[in-house]
Each structure stands twice: as structure tokens, then as C-alpha cells.
C-alpha positions, 0 to 999 in steps of 0.5 A: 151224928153232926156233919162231915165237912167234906167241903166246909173250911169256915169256923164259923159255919161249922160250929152254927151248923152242925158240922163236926170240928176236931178241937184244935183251940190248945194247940191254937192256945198254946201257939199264941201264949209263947213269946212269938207273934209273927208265924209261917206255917207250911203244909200241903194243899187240903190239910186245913191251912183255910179252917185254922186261918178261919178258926183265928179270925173268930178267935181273934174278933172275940166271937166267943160264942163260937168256942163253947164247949172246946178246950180254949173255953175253959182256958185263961184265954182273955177273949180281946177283941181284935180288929182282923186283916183277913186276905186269902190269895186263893181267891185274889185274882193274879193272872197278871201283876196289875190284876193282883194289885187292883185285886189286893186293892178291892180286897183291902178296901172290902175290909176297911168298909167293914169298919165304917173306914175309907181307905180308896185314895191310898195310891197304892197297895202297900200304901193302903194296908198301912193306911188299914192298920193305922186306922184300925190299931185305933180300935185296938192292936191288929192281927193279919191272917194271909192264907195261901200266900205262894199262889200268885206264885206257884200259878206262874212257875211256867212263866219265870218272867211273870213269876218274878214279876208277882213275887216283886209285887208281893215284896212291896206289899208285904214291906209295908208292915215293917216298922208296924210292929206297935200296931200289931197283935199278930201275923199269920201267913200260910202257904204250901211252899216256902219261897225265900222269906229273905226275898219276900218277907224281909219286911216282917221282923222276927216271922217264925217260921214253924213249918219243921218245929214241935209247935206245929206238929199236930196243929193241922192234921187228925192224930189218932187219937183225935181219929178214934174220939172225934169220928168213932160213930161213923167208923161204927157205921161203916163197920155196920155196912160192910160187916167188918171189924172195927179194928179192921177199918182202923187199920185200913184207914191207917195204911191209906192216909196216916203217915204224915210227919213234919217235926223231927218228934215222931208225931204222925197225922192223917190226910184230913181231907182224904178221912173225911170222905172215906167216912162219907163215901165209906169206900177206899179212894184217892181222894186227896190225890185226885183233887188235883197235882199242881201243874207246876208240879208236873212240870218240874216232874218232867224237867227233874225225873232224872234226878228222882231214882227211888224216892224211898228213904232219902236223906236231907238236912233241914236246909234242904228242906227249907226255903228255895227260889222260883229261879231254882226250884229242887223237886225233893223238898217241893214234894215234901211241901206238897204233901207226896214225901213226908218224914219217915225218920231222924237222926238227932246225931247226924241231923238229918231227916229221912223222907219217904211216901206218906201212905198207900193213897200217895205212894200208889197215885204218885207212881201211876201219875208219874208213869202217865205223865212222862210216857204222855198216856192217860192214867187209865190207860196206864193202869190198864197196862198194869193188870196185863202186865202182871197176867202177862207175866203170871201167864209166862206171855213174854212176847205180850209183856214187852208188847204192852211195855212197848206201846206204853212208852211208844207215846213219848215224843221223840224229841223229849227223848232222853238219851239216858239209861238212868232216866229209863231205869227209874221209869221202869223201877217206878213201873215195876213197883206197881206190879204186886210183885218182888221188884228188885232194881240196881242189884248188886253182884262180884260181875256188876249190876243188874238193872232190874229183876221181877220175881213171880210164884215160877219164875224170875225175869231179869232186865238189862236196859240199853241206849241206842245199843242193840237188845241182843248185846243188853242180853249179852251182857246178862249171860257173859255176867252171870247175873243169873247165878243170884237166883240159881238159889230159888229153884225157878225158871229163870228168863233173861230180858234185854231191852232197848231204846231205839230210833233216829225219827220215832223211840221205838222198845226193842226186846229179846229174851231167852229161857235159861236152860 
């Protein structure tokens, strides 16, 4: 069997030494035939922005030895060869905005002596692109692949002033290719967010962005049936090891990294990235989740959780989904670009997508980072929590259960203390959803709203939440309302939790709780 290329991004290498690549050349093909020139594709982190990119430069240079045996062999494809401005921001050094530009400049000058040109007293950037395009439309028509553009930036959100200062930068040098439009064969720009095209790339006429179009739909990505062609030995394989069904493994591998959708047609892809190792590793992980969140993400995580409830089925338009500034940055649509929310759903009526988690892998991940992160505990330590707190709860051990809630949120600086129930609640209904149990959240009855209830074999257990209020009275409430009688119903034990955050100095959980009779 050929080689899974776990860490393998280059075309080239993959088609010389044995890896498997899954033929994307139609959709490539496809692409590129239309009446468009100039395209911007957004996808998240490891979905194989770099081998597409990769994958054009070959195509573009002519190398089509490279292609045998693929779809675009076969096709009318004119195989011209182009002269290819290939810059990878990934790699480009962007600590400060002097070490981008001089790092934009050794890139650049790189490419020119590739082609026997000299291009060194260009004083500037932008001025040495123009000069590079010149020169090399000589040979014939250009083409322009930039991978990762948004890194300079999204490295820096912490730091608005720097932020700005790099994506100024990025304006100028990207204005140059205005008016270069008889130069050019192509432009191709990807990135996982899309920041303001109108304030970054106005310099580039007619860009189409075809991050939400039909075009892109499976263009990056594995659908299933490229899935059950491409890699059908090595689920073979596994289904020899571990004395499983195929059928079975199918399936498994369909809960845990299918589900990405990024068209309003209902084409769904796996998680690249996250099959690949699976089939190397042949075990069920977090693959892609745990190669790493964007500290900017965290970040806005902290700043925006507030805002965040539930994160299942909500409803945007496409404007929402579109671009956004660095000044002002909505966490709904960022984690639709970074791969956490996807599409579930939409309304062709009403115009309006549904968003929700990808797969088991984002869901489960998203929701113990989230819990680490703003309770500043260790993932492990959470899901340490999270065993006990089920056995706790299997075992009727109240007093243990809001212990373990207790210590959980005790790690919270005093000072970030948010003094909202809403904040609370959602902390406690992203908690809650981990625990393999029934969790059902803002429940409404004719007396009010019951904040959360968790449902075992034996028992229902119902929370009311308080602020600087006494558990006693979040207790009180549950009885004067009757939020119990929605459960009469189920024949069980019924326990009545207040709870309450507390402290002038030190965010302290208070609890009280009593067994109906």
C-alpha cells in the first residue's frame, strides 16, 4: 500500500515517492476553466490549503509528468507552462512589521533567482513584485499562489496596534497587483479567515471569493466516496486487527470526522487530517483537535463566552459568515472559519444557514477545552472531573458532586469574575453535556424557567443558579415554583440543587440541596 501522508503537504514529493494522493485535478480543472482568474478560499487549519496550493504550482509550471494517471491526464488540459510567485505566509517571519517586509523581500528575491533575475534594488516590497511580474510575463503570463495569508495577522490579534500595523503592511504589498491584470494567468490566495477583502485586497480586481460557493464544495476535504475508493485497504486492515466489521469502522470514522459542510448544497467532507492518522494510528483520537486551538482563538473565547449559550443550531445569514475586521472580531463566524462549527442546514427561503459541531472529535474537544480554559484548570484535570462527577451522580453522592463542582470553578481569578448568571449558566450547560447523561438546560414551565436538570437511571436532579444570592433562596425558588412537577411524571427520585456564586475576595460555590419527599 502507498504511504499515508500524515505530514506530507508537497505534490510533488507525494506523487515521486509513494504517498497516496486522492485526485482532486477535476475540481482543480473545473475551477480554472470558468470565466474567474483571481480566488480566495477559506478553510480551517490542516484541511489541505498547502497540497492544493502545492498541487497548482506543479500544474501551473507544466510539470505534467507529475499528473499522470489522474483525472486532468486525460483531460483537454493545455499543460502551458507558467511562471509561478509561490509565497507561503506560514513561513514568512512577522514578529514585527520590519521583519515581514524584509522577510517578504528575501522570499521574493528567492523566486527571481530562481529564474536567473535580479530584482535586489527594488527599494521596496511591493515595488519588487511588480518589478518579479514584469519581468517574468516575459517568459509568459504569471500566476500567484499565497498560502495562509491571515498569519501575520492572526498571530497578533492580542496586539490590535501590531495587528493593524502588519495588515497595513499586507494592503500595500498586495496594491501593487492592481492594474496587473495583463500580466497575470492566476491568482490564488488561501487563508482560515477572512478579514475585509475591501481593506486588504482592494488592489486585486474581480477576486472571487469561493469560500461558501458550490465550486469549493468538495474541492479540499475527503467526501465518502473518495473515502471508500482511496483508503478502503487500510480500513481493510484495521477491520483485520481489531476483529471489526468494516461496515463498522465506516461508521466510526463517519461519527468522529465527517460533517464538514461549507456550500449551501449538502455536500459533507471529512477532516483530512484527522482520517489520515486514524488510519496510521488505527485508534480513535482527537487528532486535529489536539494539533493545536489558535491562541487568538482562546483569547476571544474568554472575551465572548458570554455571548456563546449553546452552540448547536444556530442560525446566521451568509453576511455573518462572511468578512470581519481585526478591530471587531464576532467569535460565531471565526469558528465557523476555524473549522469548530460548520453547516448543518439551509433555508434557500429564508436565506439563512444553520450552524452547528462538525463531528463527535470537535464537539467533545471544543467542550472540555472550553471548560479548561475559562475555569483555568488543565484539560486532564477536567476530564478527571468529569468521570467522578457521573459516578458521583450514579452513586446519589451530592455532597461529592458539588464538591468536585466546587474545586472545578474554585481556579477562576477573582478578578475575571463575571458577575452573570448567563455566564454561569452556559459554563454549566457546556459542563453538563459532557456528562453522558440527559442534560436538559432553560427549561421552560407555566412558573418559570428552570435552569438545568440532569437526568440518571433513578434519579432527576434540578439546578437553580444564583449570584451573590444565597443557595438557600436558588433552592427556594425551585420549591415555591414548582419546577419539579415536570417530573413528577417519571417516576424517580427527585433532588433539588441550589447553587451559588459567592465571594468579596475569593469566587467560592456555595450549595444546598434536599430530597423531594
Amino acid at each position: 500500500m502507498k504511504y499515508l501522508p500524515t505530514d506530507v503537504s508537497s505534490f510533488k514529493v507525494m506523487r515521486t515517492q509513494n504517498y497516496l494522493y486522492v485526485d482532486k485535478t477535476k475540481d482543480i480543472y473545473d475551477l480554472f476553466s470558468g470565466g474567474s482568474r483571481y480566488y480566495f478560499l477559506s478553510r480551517p487549519r490542516r484541511f489541505g490549503k498547502s497540497l492544493l496550493v502545492s498541487t497548482l504550482k506543479e500544474l501551473f509550471s507544466g510539470n505534467k509528468e507529475l499528473f499522470n494517471g489522474l483525472w486532468i491526464s486525460t483531460s483537454n488540459y493545455d499543460w502551458q507552462k507558467y511562471p509561478v510567485i509561490h509565497l507561503d505566509f506560514s513561513i514568512i517571519d512577522h514578529e514585527t512589521t520590519q521583519e515581514l517586509k524584509l522577510s517578504i523581500d528575501w522570499a521574493l528575491d528567492e523566486i527571481a533567482r530562481n529564474y536567473n533575475l535580479d530584482i535586489s534594488k527594488a527599494p521596496t516590497s511591493g515595488a519588487k513584485l511588480v518589478l518579479l511580474i514584469r519581468e517574468l510575463s516575459k517568459i509568459n503570463k504569471v500566476v500567484i499562489l499565497i498560502d495562509e495569508y491571515d498569519k501575520p495577522l492572526l498571530d497578533h490579534l492580542h496586539d490590535i496596534k501590531r495587528a493593524r500595523a502588519q495588515r497595513a503592511a499586507l494592503k500595500r504589498f498586495f496594491d501593487v497587483l492592481k492594474g496587473m491584470d495583463d500580466y497575470l494567468r492566476a491568482v490564488f490566495i488561501t487563508g482560515v479567515s477572512k478579514f475585509s477583502k475591501t481593506s486588504l485586497f482592494s488592489g486585486i480586481n474581480n477576486l472571487n471569493d469561493i469560500s461558501l460557493k458550490p465550486e469549493s464544495a468538495t474541492l479540499l476535504g475527503y467526501t465518502q466516496e473518495e473515502l471508500e475508493t482511496y483508503f478502503m485497504p487500510y480500513i481493510q486492515e484495521i477491520a483485520q486487527s481489531t476483529k471489526k466489521e468494516e461496515s463498522h469502522i465506516l461508521k466510526d470514522i463517519k461519527i468522529w470526522y465527517n460533517g464538514y459542510r461549507f456550500t449551501r448544497e449538502n455536500k459533507k467532507v471529512y477532516n483530512p487530517f484527522s482520517v489520515l492518522y486514524y488510519l496510521k494510528d488505527k485508534d480513535l483520537e482527537n487528532y486535529w483537535f489536539e494539533s493545536g486551538t489558535p491562541s487568538f482563538l482562546i483569547q476571544l473565547l474568554k472575551e465572548q463566552f458570554v455571548a456563546l449559550k449553546d452552540l448547536k443550531e444556530l442560525e446566521v445569514t451568509r453576511d455573518t459568515l462572511g468578512t470581519f475586521e481585526i478591530e471587531n472580531i464576532p467569535l460565531t463566524p471565526l469558528l465557523f472559519q476555524a473549522g469548530y462549527l460548520t453547516i448543518s442546514d439551509y433555508n434557500s427561503d429564508t436565506k439563512r444557514f444553520k450552524l452547528n459541531y462538525p463531528n463527535y472529535e470537535v464537539e467533545e474537544s471544543f467542550k472540555k477545552y472550553l471548560i479548561a480554559t475559562l475555569t483555568y484548570n488543565q484539560s486532564a484535570t477536567v476530564d478527571t472531573a468529569l468521570i467522578h462527577l457521573v459516578k458521583a451522580l450514579e452513586n446519589n453522592q451530592i455532597d461529592i458532586f458539588c464538591e468536585i463542582l466546587k474545586n472545578l470553578f474554585a481556579h477562576i481569578p477573582y478578578l475575571l469574575h463575571i458577575k452573570k448568571e448567563s455566564y454561569y449558566h452556559s459554563l454549566f450547560q457546556f459542563l453538563f453535556s459532557l456528562l453522558s447523561l440527559e442534560a436538559q438546560s432553560e427549561i421552560m414551565t407555566n412558573q418559570g424557567r428552570i435552569d438545568m436538570a440532569l437526568i440518571t437511571k433513578t434519579h432527576v436532579y434540578i439546578f437553580e443558579l444564583k449570584i451573590e444570592i444565597s443557595a438557600q433562596k436558588a433552592l427556594d425558588q425551585i420549591k415555591e415554583r414548582k419546577y419539579y412537577e415536570r417530573y413528577n411524571h417519571l417516576n424517580k427520585n427527585i433532588i433539588l440543587i441550589g447553587l451559588s456564586f459567592i465571594g468579596k475576595t475569593k469566587l467560592s460555590l456555595d450549595y444546598i440541596y434536599e430530597q423531594l419527599n
